[in-house]
C-alpha positions in Angstrom: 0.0 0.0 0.0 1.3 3.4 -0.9 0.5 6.5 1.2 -0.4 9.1 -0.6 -0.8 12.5 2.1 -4.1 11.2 3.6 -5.4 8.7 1.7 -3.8 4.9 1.1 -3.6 3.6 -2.6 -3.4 0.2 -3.5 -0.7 -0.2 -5.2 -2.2 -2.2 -8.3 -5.5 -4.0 -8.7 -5.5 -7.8 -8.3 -6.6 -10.0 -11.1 -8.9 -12.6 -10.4 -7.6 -15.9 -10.5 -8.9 -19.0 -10.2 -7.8 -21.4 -7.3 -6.3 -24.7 -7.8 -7.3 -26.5 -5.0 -9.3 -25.7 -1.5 -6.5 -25.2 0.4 -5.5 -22.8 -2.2 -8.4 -20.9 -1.7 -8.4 -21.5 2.0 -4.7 -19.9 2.1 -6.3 -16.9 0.0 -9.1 -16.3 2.0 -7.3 -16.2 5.4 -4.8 -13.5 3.9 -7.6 -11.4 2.9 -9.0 -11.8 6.0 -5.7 -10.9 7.5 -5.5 -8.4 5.6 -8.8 -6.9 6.9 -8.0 -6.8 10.7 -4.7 -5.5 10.0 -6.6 -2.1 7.9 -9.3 -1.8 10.8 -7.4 1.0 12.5 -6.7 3.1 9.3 -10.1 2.7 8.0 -11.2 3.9 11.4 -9.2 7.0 10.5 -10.1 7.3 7.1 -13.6 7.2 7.4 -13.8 9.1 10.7 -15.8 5.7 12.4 -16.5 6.2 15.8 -17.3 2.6 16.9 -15.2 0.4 18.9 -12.2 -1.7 16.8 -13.5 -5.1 18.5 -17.1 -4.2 16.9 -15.6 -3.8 13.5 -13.3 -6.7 14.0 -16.1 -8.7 14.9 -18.2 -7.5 11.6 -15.3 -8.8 9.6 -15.1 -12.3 11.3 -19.0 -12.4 10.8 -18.7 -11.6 7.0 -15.8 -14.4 6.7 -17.9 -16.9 8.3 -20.6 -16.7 6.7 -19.5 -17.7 3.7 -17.2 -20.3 5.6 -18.7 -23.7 4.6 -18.7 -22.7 0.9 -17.0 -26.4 -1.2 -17.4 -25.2 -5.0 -14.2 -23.2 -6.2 -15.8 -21.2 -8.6 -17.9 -19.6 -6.4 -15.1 -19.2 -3.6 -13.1 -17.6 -6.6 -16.2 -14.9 -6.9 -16.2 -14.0 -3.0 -12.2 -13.8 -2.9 -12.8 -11.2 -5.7 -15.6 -9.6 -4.3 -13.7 -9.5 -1.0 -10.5 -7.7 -2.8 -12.9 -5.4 -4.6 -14.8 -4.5 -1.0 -11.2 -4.0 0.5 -9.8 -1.7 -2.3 -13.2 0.4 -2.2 -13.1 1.4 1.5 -9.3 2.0 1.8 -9.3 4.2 -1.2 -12.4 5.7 0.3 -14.3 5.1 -3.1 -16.9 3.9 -0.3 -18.3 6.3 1.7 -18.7 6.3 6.1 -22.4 5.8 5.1 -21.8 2.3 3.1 -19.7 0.8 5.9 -22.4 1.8 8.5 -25.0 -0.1 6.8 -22.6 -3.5 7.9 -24.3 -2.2 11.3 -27.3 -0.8 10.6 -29.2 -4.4 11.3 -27.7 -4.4 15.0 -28.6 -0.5 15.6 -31.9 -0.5 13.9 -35.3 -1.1 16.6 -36.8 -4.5 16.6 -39.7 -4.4 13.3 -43.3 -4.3 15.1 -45.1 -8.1 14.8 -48.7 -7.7 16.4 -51.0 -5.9 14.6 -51.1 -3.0 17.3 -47.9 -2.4 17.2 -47.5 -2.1 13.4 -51.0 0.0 13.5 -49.5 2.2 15.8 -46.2 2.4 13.9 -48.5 3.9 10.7 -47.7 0.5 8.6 -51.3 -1.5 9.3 
C-alpha cells in the first residue's frame, strides 16, 4: 500500500484468478481476511468511524464466516474477488462512512413491530 498525504492507494488491482485447490483458496481467503484486521485501524481513520475496533473486528469475522462452509471453487473464486474489490473500495475511500455503516445498521436498527397493534401504531397496518 502506498500512502499518498491522507489517503492509502493500492498499489495495483488484483486479477482474479482461479484457485487450484481448496487449500489454495483457503490460504487466499485467510490472507484477505488478514488483511482486513490489520486495515481496521486506518479505515477507522479514514472514514472518521467512531465505533469500537473489537465491533468492526467482529463485523469482519462475521462476514468471513458466513460464507465459511462454501465447497465449490468457482464460487469461492467470486467471494475472494468480491472480497478484494470491497477491500480496495473502503481503503481508497471510493466507499463512503455511510456504506460501511449499513454492515451495522441491522444491530442498531429497533426491533420491526409483529402484532397488529404495534405495526398500527407504527403507521404500517
Amino acid at each position: 500500500m502506498i500512502q499518498h498525504g491522507v489517503f492509502a492507494v493500492a498499489e495495483h488491482a488484483v486479477t482474479t484468478a482461479s484457485a487450484t485447490s481448496a487449500e489454495a483458496a483457503r490460504t487466499r481467503a485467510l490472507g484477505l481476511y488478514r488483511q482486513w484486521q490489520k486495515a481496521v485501524p486506518e479505515m477507522m481513520k479514514l472514514h472518521e468511524i467512531n465505533m469500537p475496533t473489537s465491533a468492526i473486528r467482529a463485523k469482519i469475522r462475521e462476514e468471513f464466516e458466513r460464507h465459511r462452509n462454501v465447497e465449490k471453487l468457482e464460487v469461492r473464486d467470486i467471494l475472494y474477488a468480491k472480497g478484494q474489490m470491497e477491500y480496495q473500495e473502503v481503503i481508497n475511500v471510493w466507499k463512503q462512512t455511510n456504506h460501511i455503516m449499513n454492515y451495522f445498521a441491522k444491530e442498531e436498527a429497533p426491533p420491526k413491530p409483529t402484532t397488529f397493534l404495534d405495526k398500527f401504531y407504527e403507521g404500517r397496518s
